[in-house]
C-alpha positions as CSV (number, residue, x, y, z in Angstrom):
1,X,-36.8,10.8,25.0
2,X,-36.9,8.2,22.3
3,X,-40.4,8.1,20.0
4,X,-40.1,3.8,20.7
5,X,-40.7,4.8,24.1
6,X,-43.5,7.2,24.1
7,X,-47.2,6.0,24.6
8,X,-49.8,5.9,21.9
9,X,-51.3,9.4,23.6
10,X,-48.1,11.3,23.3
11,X,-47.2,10.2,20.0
12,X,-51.0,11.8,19.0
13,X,-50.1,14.7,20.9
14,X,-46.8,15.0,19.3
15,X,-48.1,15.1,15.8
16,X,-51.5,17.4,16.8
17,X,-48.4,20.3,18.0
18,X,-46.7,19.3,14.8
19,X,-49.6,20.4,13.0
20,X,-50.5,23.5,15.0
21,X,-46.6,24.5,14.1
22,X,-47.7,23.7,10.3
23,X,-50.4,25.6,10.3
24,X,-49.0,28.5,12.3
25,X,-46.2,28.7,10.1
26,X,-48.3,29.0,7.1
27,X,-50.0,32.2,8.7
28,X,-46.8,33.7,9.4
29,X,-45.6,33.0,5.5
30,X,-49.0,34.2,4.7
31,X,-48.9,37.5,6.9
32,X,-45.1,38.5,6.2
33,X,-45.5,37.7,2.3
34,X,-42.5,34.8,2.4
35,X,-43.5,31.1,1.2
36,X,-45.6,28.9,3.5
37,X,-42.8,25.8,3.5
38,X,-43.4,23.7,6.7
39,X,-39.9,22.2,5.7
40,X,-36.6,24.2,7.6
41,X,-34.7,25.3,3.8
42,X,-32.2,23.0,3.0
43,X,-29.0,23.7,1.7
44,X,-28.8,23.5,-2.0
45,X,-25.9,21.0,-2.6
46,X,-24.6,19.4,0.7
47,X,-20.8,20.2,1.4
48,X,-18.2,17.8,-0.2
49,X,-16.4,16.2,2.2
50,X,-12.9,15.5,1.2
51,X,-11.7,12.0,2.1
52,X,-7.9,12.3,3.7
53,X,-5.6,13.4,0.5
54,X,-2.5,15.6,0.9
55,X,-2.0,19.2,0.0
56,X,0.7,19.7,-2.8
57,X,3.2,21.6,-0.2
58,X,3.0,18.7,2.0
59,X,4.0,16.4,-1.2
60,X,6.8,18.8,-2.0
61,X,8.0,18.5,1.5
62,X,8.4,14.5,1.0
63,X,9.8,14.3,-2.3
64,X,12.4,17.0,-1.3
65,X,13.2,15.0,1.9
66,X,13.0,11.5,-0.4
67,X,15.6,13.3,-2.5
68,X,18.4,14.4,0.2
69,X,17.8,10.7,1.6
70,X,18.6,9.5,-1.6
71,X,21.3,12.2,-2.1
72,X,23.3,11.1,0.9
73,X,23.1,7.3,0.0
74,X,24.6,8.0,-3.4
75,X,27.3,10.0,-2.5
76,X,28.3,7.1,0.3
77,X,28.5,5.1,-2.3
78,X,30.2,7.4,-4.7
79,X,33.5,7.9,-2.0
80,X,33.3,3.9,-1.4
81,X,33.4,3.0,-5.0
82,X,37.1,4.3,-6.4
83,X,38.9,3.1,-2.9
84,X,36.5,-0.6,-3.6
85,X,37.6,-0.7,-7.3
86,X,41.4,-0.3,-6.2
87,X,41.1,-3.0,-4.2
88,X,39.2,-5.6,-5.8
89,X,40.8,-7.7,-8.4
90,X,39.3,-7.8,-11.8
91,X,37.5,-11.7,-12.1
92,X,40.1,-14.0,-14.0
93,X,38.5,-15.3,-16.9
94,X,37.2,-18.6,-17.4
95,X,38.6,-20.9,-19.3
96,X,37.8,-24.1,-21.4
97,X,39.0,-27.6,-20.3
98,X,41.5,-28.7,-23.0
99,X,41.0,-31.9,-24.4
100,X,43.8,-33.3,-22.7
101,X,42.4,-32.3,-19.4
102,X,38.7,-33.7,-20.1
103,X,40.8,-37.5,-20.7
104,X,42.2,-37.0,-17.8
105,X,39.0,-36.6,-15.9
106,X,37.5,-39.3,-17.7
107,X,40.6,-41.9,-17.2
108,X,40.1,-41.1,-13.3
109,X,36.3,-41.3,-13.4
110,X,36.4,-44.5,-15.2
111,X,39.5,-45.8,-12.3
112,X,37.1,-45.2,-9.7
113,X,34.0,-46.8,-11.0
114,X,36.2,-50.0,-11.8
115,X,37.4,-50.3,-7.9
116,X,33.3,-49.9,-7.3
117,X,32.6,-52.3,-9.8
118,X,35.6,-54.7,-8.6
119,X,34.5,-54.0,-4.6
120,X,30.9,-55.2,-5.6
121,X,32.3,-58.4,-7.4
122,X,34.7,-59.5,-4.8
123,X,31.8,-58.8,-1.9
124,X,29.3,-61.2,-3.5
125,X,31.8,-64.1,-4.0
């Protein structure tokens, strides 16, 4: 039962048998030679309570498994890589346009914007 729901008599009922366990208890104290505490002793320091965490085996375990993973990708790759490089041409390299090359584009780049230019001419006469 709930103290919100007891009546104004019970709850001075309540604390007169609180008191009559007080008292009593100090008697007994008194009679067997301990302390008269009304108070149940409380535990010096309460327990630590360790919030989730992982034991170093259980890290062990992880890394070691992390590390085969890893092994076993790497060693794919290592039987891959010689038969890839055979393969695979090395890239050409890139050259520079030579002068005469750049005219070239130019001469046709400047061609084309003519016929624009002459399109546009001959469309508004």
């Amino acid at each position: 039962m709930s103290l919100i729901n007891l009546t104004a008599a019970q709850l001075r009922k309540a604390a007169d048998l609180q008191e009559r366990i007080a008292s009593l208890s100090h008697e007994l104290a008194a009679l067997l030679g301990g302390s008269a505490s009304s108070a149940p002793a409380q535990p010096a320091k309460p327990a630590v309570v360790k919030k989730g965490g992982m034991s170093a085996a259980g890290k062990a375990r992880i890394a070691a498994a992390q590390k085969l993973r890893w092994a076993k990708v790497h060693a794919a790759k290592a039987k891959s890589a010689p038969a890839a490089k055979a393969v695979a041409k090395p890239a050409a390299k890139k050259g520079k346009i030579s002068p005469e090359g750049m005219a070239r584009i130019v001469a046709a780049a400047k061609a084309r914007w003519a016929k624009v230019r002459a399109a546009k001419a001959a469309k508004k006469k």
